[in-house]
N, C-alpha and C positions, 0 to 999 in steps of 0.2 A: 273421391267416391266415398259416400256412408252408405256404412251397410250397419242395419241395425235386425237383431237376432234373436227372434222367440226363443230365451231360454231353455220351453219346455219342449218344442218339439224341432227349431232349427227350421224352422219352412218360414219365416216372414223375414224378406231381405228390400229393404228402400233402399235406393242409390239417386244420384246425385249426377247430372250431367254436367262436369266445372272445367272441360277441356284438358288439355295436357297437363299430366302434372309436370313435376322437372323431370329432366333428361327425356323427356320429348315421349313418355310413354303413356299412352290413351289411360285416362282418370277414369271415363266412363263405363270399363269392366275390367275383369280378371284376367283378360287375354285370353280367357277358355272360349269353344263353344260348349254351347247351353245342349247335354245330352238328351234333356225332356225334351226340345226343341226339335232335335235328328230323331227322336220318337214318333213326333207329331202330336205330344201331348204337354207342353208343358202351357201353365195358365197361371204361370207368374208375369204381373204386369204392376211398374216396371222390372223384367228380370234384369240382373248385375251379370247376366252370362250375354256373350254372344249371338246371335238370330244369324246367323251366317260365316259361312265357311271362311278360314282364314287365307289368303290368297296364297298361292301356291310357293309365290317366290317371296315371302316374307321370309327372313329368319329369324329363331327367337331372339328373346331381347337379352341384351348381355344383364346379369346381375351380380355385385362385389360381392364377398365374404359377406357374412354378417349372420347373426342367429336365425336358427331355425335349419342352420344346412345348408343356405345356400350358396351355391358353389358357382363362381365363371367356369365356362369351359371354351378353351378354343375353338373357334365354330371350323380353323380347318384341319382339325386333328378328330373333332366330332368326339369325343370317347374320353377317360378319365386316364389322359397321359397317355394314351396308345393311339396307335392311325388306323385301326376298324374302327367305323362307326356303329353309334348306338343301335339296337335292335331292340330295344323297350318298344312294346306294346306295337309291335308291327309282326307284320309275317315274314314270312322265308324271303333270302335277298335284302332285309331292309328299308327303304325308303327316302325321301327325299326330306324327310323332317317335316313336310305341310300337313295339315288334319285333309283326310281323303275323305268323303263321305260318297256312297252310294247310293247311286240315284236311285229314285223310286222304280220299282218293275210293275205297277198298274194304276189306274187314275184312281182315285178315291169312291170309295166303297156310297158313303153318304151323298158323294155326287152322285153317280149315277144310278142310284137307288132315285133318285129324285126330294131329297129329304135334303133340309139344312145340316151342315156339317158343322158343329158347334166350334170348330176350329177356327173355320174362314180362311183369308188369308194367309194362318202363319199355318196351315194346316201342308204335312212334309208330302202329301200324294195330290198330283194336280187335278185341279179342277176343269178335265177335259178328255174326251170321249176316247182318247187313244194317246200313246205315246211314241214318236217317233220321229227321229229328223228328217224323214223326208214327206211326210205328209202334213197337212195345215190344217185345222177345219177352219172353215169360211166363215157360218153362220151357222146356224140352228134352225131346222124345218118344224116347231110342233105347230099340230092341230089333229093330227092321227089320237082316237082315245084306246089303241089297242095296239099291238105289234104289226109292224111293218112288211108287208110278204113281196114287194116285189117294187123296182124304181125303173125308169125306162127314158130316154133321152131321144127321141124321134130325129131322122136325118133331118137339117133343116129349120127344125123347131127352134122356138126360142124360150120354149115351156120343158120344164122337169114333172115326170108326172110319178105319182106312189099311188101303192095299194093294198091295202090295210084290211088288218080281219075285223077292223070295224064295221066293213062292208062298204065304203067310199073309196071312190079314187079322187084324190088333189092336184093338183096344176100349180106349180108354183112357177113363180116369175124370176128367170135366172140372173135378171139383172139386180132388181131389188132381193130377192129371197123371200117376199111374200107370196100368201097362198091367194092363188088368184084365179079360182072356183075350185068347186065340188061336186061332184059324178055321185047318187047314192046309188049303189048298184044294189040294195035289198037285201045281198047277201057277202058271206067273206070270201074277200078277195086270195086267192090262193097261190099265182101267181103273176107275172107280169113281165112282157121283154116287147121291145122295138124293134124293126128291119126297117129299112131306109125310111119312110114316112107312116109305116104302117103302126098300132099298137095295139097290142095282143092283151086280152087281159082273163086271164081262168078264173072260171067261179064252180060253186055244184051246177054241174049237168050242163054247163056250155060254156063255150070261148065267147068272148065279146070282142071284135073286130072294128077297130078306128081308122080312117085313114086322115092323117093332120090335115090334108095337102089338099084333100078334094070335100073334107067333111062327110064321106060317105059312113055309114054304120053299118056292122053286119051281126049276127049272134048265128053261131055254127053251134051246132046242135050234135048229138051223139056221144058225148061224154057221159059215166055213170056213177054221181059223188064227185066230191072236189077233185080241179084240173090243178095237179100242187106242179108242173113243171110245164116250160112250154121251149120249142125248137125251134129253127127255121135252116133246112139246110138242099141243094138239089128242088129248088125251087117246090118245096113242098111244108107245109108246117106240122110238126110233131104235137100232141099232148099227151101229157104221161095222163092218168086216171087213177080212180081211188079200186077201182074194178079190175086194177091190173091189168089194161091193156094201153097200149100207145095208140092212137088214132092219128090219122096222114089226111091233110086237105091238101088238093091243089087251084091255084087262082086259074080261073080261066078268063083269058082275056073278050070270049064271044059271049061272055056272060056276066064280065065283072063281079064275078064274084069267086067264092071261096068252094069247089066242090070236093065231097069223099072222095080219100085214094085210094085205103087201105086201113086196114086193122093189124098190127103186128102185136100177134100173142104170145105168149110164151110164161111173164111174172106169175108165181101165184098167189101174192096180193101185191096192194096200191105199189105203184112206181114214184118214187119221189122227186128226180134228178135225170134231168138229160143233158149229155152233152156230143156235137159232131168235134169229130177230127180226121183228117185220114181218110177221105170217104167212107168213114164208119159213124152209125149213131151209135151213143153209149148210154142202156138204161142202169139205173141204181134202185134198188128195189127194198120194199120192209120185209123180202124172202130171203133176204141176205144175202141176195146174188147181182153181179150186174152182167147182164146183158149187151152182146155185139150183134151191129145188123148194120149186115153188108147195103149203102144207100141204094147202089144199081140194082140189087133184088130186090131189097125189102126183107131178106132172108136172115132169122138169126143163125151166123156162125159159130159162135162160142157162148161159152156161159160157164163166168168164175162165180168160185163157189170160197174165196179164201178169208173171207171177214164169219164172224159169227155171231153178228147179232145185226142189225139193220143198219143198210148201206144208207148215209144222209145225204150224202154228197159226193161227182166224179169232176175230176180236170182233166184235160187233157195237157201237157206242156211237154212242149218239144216232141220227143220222142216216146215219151212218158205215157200213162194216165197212172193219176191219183185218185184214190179212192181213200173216205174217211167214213168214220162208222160207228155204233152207238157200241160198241166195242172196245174204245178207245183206244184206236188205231187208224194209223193213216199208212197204207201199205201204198207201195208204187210198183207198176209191173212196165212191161218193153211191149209195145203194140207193133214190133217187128216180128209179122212169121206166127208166132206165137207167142202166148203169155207167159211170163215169168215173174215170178215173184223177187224184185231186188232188196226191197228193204222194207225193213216195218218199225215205223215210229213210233214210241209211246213214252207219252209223257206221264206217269204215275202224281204226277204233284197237279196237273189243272186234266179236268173234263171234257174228251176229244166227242161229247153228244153235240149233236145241233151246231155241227158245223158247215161254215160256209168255206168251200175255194175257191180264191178269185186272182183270175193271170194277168198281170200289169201290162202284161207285151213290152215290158223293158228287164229283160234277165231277170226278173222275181217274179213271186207270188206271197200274196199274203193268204195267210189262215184264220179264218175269226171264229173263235170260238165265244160260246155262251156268255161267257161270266164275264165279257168286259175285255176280255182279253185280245191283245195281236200278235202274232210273230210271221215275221217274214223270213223267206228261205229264198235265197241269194241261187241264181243257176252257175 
């Protein structure tokens, strides 16, 4: 390897790829990794350091006496003549001797801003919408030119549909993943969910009603401002409103259609988030309160009041609901008997606003938060 060396500042190094030299040790670096590298910033090309981590079960390389200090050392004595091993530059308990580097904790910032990442490839935060071993992404859905409010999977179907504060709903093709039409619905879509062939989709001042299966169209009317949450539980369909109140249709089969059941009042502003469990429906409200109502009356029986600034989102899991809040807090109370408050999480380092919960139905749940962020919580 040549390395050749700006006198005055030490940053201009050319190297040479000439294969092994003697005794079998790689010519073509220093055996370091390259720390600008584990930065994500380094933009030496070619650099004389490393681009990746040294395998775990390499040891280092023996080297003779010779100037400069260097010294052999027993690799099974590890230490200068004693049997502790070394504890240079490691933490508590010591280590296995391999360079450890930690993985990134979020995708790249210039990724998902939508911006080239001057990086590229060598850049150390991936270039992908979440990080996780157990999730994949498939492909990439754009054609939406604004945020996403609602996605919906109809029994049956072989179409994915979204709905966007663009004011359009998309159909895309779950075999290819192209978008394969366009709904302009005029106005933004504010929510969006499926029950068996059915698809429900809220805008201001009314639900828009699909049925895949038979092609039929309905628009239910009586909403006041955007429908930001929609239900379906006790053969009845919920819309939360911007008017603070929930609105109940039921399908009647001598009519084929969708008729008023009920007005359940109580928020006093917009409801954001519905969710059933338990034979109870659960509202979450910008009053900072959510709301219980028992499905067989219709009657609210309870009303927590423990968040203190607006309720974004409720789960129900297991025995549980979750609630999460522009509070930054995700409290969980026992929907047995009566509410209790168990725990209250808060993460002081990332932003618990404009959160989504969503229940896997396999022992977790993930959390997404705003900024790019995931964390799943293991049952």
């Amino acid at each position: 390897m040549d390395i050749e060396t700006d006198g005055r500042f030490g940053n201009k190094r050319v190297h040479n790829r000439l294969g092994p030299g003697p005794g079998g040790a790689p010519s073509s670096t220093t055996g370091k990794v390259c720390n600008f590298w584990r930065a994500g910033r380094c933009n030496r090309f070619p650099c004389p350091y490393l681009h990746s981590e040294l395998p775990e079960a390499a040891a280092p390389p023996k080297r003779s006496a010779g100037p400069g200090g260097n010294v052999w050392r027993n690799p099974n004595t590890g230490g200068r003549g004693g049997g502790g091993h070394n504890r240079w530059g490691r933490g508590p308990g010591g280590g296995s001797g391999a360079a450890t580097h930690r993985p990134p904790d979020r995708p790249c910032k210039f990724f998902l801003a939508g911006t080239d990442c001057s990086y590229g490839e060598r850049c150390r935060y991936p270039h992908s919408y979440c990080i996780s071993d157990s999730i994949t992404m498939l492909t990439l859905l754009k054609g939406h030119e604004k945020g996403v409010t609602g996605i919906a999977l109809p029994t049956g179907s072989d179409k994915l549909y979204s709905g966007s504060k663009d004011g359009t709903v998309r159909t895309w093709d779950c075999q290819t993943g192209q978008c394969a039409g366009v709904i302009t619905m005029g106005r933004e879509v504010g929510c969006m969910i499926s029950e068996g062939p059915w698809l429900f989709v809220g805008i201001p001042d009314a639900v828009k009603v699909w049925n895949m299966q038979t092609a039929a169209e309905m628009n239910l009317t009586g909403p006041t401002g955007q429908v930001y949450a929609l239900a379906v539980a006790s053969e009845l369909l919920f819309a939360a409103t911007q008017d603070g109140r929930i609105l109940a249709w039921r399908f009647s089969s001598a009519t084929n259609c969708f008729e008023p059941a009920a007005s359940l009042d109580g928020h006093k502003l917009a409801v954001v988030s519905l969710i059933v469990g338990g034979m109870r429906l659960y509202s979450a409200s910008m009053d900072k309160t959510i709301r219980v109502w028992d499905l067989a009356t219709l009657q609210c029986i309870q009303t927590l009041s423990d968040h203190t600034d607006v309720v974004m989102s409720v789960l129900c899991w297991d025995q549980f609901l979750l609630s999460c809040s522009l509070d930054q807090t995700i409290k969980v109370s026992s929907h047995f008997r009566s509410f209790i408050l168990l725990s209250n999480f808060v993460n002081p380092s990332i932003h618990v606003s404009d959160v989504a919960l969503l229940n896997t139905g396999h022992g977790s749940i993930f959390i997404l938060c705003r900024f790019g962020q995931l964390q799943r919580v293991e049952t």
